[in-house]
C-alpha beads as a LAMMPS data file, in Angstrom:
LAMMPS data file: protein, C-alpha beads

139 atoms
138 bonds

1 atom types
1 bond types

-500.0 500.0 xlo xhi
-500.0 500.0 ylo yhi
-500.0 500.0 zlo zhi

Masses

1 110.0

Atoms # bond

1 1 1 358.156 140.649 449.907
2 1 1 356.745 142.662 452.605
3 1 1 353.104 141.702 454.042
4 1 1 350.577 144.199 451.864
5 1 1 348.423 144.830 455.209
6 1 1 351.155 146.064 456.926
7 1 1 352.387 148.534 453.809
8 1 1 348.635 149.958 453.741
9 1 1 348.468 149.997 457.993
10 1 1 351.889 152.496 456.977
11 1 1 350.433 154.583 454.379
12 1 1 346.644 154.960 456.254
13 1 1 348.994 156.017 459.760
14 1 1 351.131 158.419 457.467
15 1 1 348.349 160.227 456.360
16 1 1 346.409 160.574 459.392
17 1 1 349.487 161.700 461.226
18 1 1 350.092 164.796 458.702
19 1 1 346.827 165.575 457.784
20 1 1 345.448 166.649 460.626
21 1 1 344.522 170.160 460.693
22 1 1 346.803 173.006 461.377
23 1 1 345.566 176.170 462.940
24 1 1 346.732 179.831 461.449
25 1 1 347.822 182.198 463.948
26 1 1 344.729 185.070 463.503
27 1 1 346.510 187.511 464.822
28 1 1 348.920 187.703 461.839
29 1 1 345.062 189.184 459.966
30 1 1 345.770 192.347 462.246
31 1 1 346.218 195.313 460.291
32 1 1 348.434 198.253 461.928
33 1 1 347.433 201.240 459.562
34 1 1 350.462 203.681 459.645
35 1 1 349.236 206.080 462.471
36 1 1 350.043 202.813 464.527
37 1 1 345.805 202.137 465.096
38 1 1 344.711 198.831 464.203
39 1 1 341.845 198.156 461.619
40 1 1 338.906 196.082 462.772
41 1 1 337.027 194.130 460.390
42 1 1 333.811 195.050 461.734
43 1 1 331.001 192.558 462.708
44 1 1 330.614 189.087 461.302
45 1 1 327.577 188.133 459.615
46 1 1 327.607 184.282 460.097
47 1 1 328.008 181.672 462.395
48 1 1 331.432 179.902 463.059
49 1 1 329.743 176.489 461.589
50 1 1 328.617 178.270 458.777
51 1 1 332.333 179.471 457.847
52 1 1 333.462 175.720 458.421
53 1 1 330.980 174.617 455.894
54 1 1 331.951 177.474 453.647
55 1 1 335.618 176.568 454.480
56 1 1 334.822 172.429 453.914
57 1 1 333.067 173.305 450.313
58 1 1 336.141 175.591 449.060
59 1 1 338.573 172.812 450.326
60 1 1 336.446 170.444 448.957
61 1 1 336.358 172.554 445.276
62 1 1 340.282 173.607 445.288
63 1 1 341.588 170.889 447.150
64 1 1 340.005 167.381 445.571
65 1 1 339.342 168.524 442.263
66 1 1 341.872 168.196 439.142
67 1 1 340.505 171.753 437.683
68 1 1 339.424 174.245 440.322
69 1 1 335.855 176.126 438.933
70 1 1 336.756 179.348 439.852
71 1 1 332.669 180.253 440.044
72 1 1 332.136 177.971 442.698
73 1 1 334.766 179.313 444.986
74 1 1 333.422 182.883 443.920
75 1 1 329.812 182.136 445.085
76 1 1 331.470 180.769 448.360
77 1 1 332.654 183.698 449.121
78 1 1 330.006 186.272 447.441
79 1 1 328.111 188.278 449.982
80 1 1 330.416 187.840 452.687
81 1 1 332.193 190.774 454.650
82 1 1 335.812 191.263 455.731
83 1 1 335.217 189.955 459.466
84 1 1 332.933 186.744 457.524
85 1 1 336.184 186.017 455.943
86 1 1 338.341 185.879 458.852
87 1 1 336.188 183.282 460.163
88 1 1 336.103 181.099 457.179
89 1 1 339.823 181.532 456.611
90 1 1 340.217 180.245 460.888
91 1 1 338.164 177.482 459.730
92 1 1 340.119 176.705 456.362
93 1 1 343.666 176.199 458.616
94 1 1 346.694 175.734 456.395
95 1 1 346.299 173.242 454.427
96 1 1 349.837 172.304 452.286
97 1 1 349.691 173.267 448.520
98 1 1 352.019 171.884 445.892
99 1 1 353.074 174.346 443.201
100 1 1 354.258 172.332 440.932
101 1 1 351.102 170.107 440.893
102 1 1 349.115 172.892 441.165
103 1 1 346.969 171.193 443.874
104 1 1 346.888 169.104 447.512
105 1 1 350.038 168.010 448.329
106 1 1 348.924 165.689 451.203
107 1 1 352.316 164.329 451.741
108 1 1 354.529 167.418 449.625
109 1 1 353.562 171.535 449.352
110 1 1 354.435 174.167 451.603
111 1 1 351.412 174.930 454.474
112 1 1 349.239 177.584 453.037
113 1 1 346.123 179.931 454.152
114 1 1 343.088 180.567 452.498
115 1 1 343.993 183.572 450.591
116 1 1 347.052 182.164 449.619
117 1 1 345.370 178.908 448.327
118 1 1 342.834 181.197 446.516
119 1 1 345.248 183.252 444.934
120 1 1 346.882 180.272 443.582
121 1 1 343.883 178.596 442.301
122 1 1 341.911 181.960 440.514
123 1 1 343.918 182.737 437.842
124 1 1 340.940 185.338 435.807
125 1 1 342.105 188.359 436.254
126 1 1 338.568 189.904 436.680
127 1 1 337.970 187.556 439.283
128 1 1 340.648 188.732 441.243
129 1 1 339.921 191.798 440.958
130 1 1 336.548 190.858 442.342
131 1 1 338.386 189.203 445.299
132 1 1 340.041 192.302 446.259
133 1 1 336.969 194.505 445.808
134 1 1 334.960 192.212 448.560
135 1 1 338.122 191.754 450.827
136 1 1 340.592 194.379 450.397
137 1 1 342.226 193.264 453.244
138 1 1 343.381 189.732 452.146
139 1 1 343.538 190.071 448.447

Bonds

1 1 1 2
2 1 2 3
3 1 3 4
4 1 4 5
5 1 5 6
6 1 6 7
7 1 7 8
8 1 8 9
9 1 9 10
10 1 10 11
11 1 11 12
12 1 12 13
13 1 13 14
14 1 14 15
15 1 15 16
16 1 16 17
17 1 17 18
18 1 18 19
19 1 19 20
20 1 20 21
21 1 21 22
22 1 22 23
23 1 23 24
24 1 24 25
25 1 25 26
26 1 26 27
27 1 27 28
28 1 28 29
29 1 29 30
30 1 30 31
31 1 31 32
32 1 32 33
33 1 33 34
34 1 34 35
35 1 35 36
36 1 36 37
37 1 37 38
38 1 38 39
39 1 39 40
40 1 40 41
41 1 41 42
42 1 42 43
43 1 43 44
44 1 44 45
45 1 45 46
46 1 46 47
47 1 47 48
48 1 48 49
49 1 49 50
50 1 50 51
51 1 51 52
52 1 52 53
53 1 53 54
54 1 54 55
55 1 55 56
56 1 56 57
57 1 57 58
58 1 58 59
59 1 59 60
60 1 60 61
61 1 61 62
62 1 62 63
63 1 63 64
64 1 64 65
65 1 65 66
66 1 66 67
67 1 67 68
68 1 68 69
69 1 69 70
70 1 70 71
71 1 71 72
72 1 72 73
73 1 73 74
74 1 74 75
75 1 75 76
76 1 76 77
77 1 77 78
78 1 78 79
79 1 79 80
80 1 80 81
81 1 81 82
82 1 82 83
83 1 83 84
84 1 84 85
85 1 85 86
86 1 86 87
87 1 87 88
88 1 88 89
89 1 89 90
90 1 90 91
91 1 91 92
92 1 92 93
93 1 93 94
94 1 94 95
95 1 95 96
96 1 96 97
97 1 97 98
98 1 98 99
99 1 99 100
100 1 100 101
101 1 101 102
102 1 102 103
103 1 103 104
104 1 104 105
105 1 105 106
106 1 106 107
107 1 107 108
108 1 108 109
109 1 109 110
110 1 110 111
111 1 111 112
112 1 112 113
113 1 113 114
114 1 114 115
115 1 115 116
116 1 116 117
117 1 117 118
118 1 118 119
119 1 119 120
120 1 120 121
121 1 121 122
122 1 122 123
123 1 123 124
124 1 124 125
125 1 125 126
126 1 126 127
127 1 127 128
128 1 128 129
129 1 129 130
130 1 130 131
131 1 131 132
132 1 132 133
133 1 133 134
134 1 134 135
135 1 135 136
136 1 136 137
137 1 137 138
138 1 138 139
């Protein structure tokens, strides 16, 4: 029977090795309207340490909770503009999400963005509607 420090050295390593954070390419958030100009998200209104708390707090809500509370992630987000977003969704990385769990797949799910972990874990209808009202651009 195999030594139970060495088993838990194995899992600790595994997890540390493909957890680590994975950036998201920002330049797939361009926008190339049809006349072939690109659309700017304007100014940001925060700080990039703000957006990685804001990013830590929505991981933290979607991400280590059984039952995501679809209010907190909204007053995450609430007040923030287009160009906020981009750098809380930089922050966020890609994190991989497991659709059939319907959660964190540390070692399973497919790598997934912000948006895309938000559209998977708001399921109100008037919420997302809310969503794409404050960032038309992502939702």
């Amino acid at each position: 029977m195999p030594n139970f420090t060495v088993i838990a050295v194995l899992i600790v390593s595994f997890y540390f090795l493909f957890t680590k954070k994975k950036k998201v390419d920002l330049s797939d958030l361009v926008i190339t309207n049809p006349d072939g100009t690109i659309q700017g998200f304007g100014l940001p209104t925060i700080n990039q340490a703000k957006a990685k708390g804001i990013a830590n707090r929505l991981w933290d809500e979607m991400g280590s909770t059984f039952i995501t509370s679809e209010s907190k992630v909204l007053a995450e987000l609430q007040g923030l503009n287009q160009a906020d977003y981009v750098l809380v969704f930089d922050a966020f990385g890609l994190k991989p999400y497991d659709t059939i769990f319907s959660g964190s797949g540390t070692f399973w799910g497919k790598d997934q963005n912000l948006t895309q972990w938000i559209s998977h874990e708001i399921t109100s209808s008037s919420n997302l509607a809310k969503l794409k009202t404050w960032f038309p651009s992502f939702f």
